[in-house]
N, C-alpha and C positions, 0 to 999 in steps of 0.2 A: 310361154303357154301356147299349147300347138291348139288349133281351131278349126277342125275337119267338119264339111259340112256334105252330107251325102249329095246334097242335090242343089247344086249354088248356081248352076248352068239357067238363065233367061230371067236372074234377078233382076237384069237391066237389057232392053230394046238392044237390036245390032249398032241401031245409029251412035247410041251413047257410047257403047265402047269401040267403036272405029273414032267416035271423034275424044275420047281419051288416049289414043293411042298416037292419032294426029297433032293433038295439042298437047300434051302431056297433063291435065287435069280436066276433067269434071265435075259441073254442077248437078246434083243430085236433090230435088227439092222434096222437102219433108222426109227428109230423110229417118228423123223420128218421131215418134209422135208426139203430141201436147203434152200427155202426160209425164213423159222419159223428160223431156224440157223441164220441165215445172218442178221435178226433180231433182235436175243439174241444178238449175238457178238456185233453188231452195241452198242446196249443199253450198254451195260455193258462196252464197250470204252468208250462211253462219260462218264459214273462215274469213270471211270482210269483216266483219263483228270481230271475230277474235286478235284481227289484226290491232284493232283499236287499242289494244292492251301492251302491242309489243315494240319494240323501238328499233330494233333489228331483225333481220333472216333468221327462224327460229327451225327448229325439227332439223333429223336429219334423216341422207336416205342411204341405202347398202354403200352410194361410194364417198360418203362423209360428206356430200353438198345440202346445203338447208333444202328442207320441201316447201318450206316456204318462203317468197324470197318479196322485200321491199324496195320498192322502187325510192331513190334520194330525194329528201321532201315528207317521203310519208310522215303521217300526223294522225291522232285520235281524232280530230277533225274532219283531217281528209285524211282518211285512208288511202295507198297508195299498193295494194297489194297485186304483183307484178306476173307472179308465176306459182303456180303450184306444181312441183314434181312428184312423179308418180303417185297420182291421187287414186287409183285403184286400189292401191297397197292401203289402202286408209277409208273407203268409201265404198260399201257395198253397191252403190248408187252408181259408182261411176265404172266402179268392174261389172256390173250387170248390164251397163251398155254396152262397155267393150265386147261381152262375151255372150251375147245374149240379143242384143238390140237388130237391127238390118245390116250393121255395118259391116261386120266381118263376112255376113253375105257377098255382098256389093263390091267387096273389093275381092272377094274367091272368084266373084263372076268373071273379073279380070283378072286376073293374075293365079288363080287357084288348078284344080280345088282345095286342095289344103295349102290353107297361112298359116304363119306364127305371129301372135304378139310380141313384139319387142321390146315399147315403153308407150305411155301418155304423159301427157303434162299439157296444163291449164296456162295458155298469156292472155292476159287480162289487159285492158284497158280503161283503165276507173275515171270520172271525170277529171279532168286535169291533168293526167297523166300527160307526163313527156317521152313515154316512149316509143322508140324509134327502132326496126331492125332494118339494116341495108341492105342491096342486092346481095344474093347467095347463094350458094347448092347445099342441100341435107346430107347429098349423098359425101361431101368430105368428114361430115363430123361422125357417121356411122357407115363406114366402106363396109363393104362385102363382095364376097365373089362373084355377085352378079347384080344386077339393078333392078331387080321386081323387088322394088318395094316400092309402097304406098303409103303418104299418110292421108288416111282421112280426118279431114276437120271440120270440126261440126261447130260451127255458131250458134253459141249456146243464145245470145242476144240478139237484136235486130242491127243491122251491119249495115253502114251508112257512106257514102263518101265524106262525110264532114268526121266521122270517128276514127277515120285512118283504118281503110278497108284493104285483104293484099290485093297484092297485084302482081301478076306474071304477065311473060313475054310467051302467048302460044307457040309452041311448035320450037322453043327453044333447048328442051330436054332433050334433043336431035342431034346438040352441037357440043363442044367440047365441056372437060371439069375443067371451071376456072379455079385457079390459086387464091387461096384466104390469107397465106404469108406475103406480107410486106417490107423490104426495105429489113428485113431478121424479126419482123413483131407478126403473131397473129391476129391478124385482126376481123375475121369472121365477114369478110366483104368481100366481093369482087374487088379489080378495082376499078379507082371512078373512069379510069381513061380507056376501057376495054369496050368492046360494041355492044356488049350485053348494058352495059348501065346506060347508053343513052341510046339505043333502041328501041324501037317503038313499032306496031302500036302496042301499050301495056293493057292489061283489062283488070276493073278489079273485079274478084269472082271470090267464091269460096265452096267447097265442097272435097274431092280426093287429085289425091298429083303426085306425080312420079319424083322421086329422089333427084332425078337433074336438072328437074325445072326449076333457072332462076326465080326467085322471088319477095318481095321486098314487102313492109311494112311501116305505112309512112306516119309520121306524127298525124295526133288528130288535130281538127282546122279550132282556130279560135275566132272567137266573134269581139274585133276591138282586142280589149286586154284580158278578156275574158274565155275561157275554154268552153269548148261546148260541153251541153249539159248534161249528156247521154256517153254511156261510156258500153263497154264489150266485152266480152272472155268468150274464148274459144277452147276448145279443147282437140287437142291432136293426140290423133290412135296411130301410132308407126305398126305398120303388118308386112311381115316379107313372106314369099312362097317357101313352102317349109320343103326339104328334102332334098334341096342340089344349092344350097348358099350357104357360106360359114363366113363370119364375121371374120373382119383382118384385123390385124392385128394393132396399129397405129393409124386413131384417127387425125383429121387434120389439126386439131388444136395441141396435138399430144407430140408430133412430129418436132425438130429443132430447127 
């Protein structure tokens, strides 16, 4: 879905996108409003609800993977519901964000004027959840012929260092694609011995960032044997500049 916006030019101050460009992401505060919030969360309750009912990844989406996916563990108890793929295809709520809200503004301002939507999809963090994403770039899993793309991600919850907040390496979208293939397995990480995983300083932030910024997703902290109580869902809008970038044709997970 292409997203022309006649006039996206001073959505955002000089400073912000010089230092998006320097760091490879920026924070973009209230990005939407209370209401567009209170919306998401709403939505995305009722599929925590529904998950209650299921035992496994139910739905599917155009390339046969569930839309909705359970983390190991989940319970009608505890719900465990991990991801939602492409929830706009399903949610007028969450397509009137994408296509309607500040965002596709905000990222034309940098990268535009005209974007294209590519995909969203919801990672969640419910209390007790165990999961975990390791260092790694976007841009292997969706290549294109050039690297203006952005996702913006919007925290739909309040975002905490105790809930497993990301975290990037500023200014590291500067430096090379690291490899996801190990030893013949994919395994969607850097790896651990390269200078990007123990590099530092890390920050954890949230808001839009470019396709080559490492970044990581750490478990959330527990208190004793106990997880913390509060959990999170985000929601990531992938937008590339529309008119000089065609997708390639093998991403990295797909490669042998």
């Amino acid at each position: 879905m292409s997203l022309t916006h006649t006039n996206p030019l001073n959505a955002l101050p000089e400073e912000s996108r010089a230092a998006f460009w320097r760091d490879g992401f920026l924070v973009v505060e209230q990005a939407l409003s209370k209401a567009e919030l209170t919306s998401l969360q709403a939505e995305f309750d009722t599929w925590v609800a529904q998950s209650r009912s299921h035992e496994k990844p139910w739905g599917e989406i155009v390339d046969g993977r569930p839309r909705f996916d359970l983390e190991p563990g989940h319970t009608a108890d505890r719900p465990a519901l991990r991801r939602v793929n492409s929830p706009t295809e399903i949610s007028a709520t969450y397509d009137r964000v994408m296509s309607e809200s500040r965002i596709p503004a905000l990222v034309a301002d940098l990268i535009g004027p005209n974007v294209k939507f590519h995909h969203a999809k919801i990672n969640s963090k419910l209390p007790g959840a165990a999961t975990q994403v390791k260092w790694h770039q976007d841009f292997p899993f969706t290549p294109h012929s050039n690297d203006d793309l952005i996702t913006a991600l919007i925290f739909v919850d309040d975002v905490t260092p105790e809930n497993g907040p990301l975290k990037v390496l500023p200014g590291s979208h500067q430096g090379p694609l690291y490899e996801l293939w190990h030893e013949g397995r994919f395994t969607g990480a850097v790896d651990p011995g390269t200078e990007t995983e123990n590099a530092g300083p890390r920050k954890a932030v949230h808001g839009t960032r470019r396709q080559r910024l490492p970044h990581a997703y750490p478990l959330a902290a527990r208190v004793g044997a106990q997880p913390v109580a509060t959990g999170a869902h985000a929601v990531h809008l992938r937008l590339f500049r529309r008119g000089c970038d065609t997708p390639l044709a093998q991403p990295a997970a797909q490669r042998p």
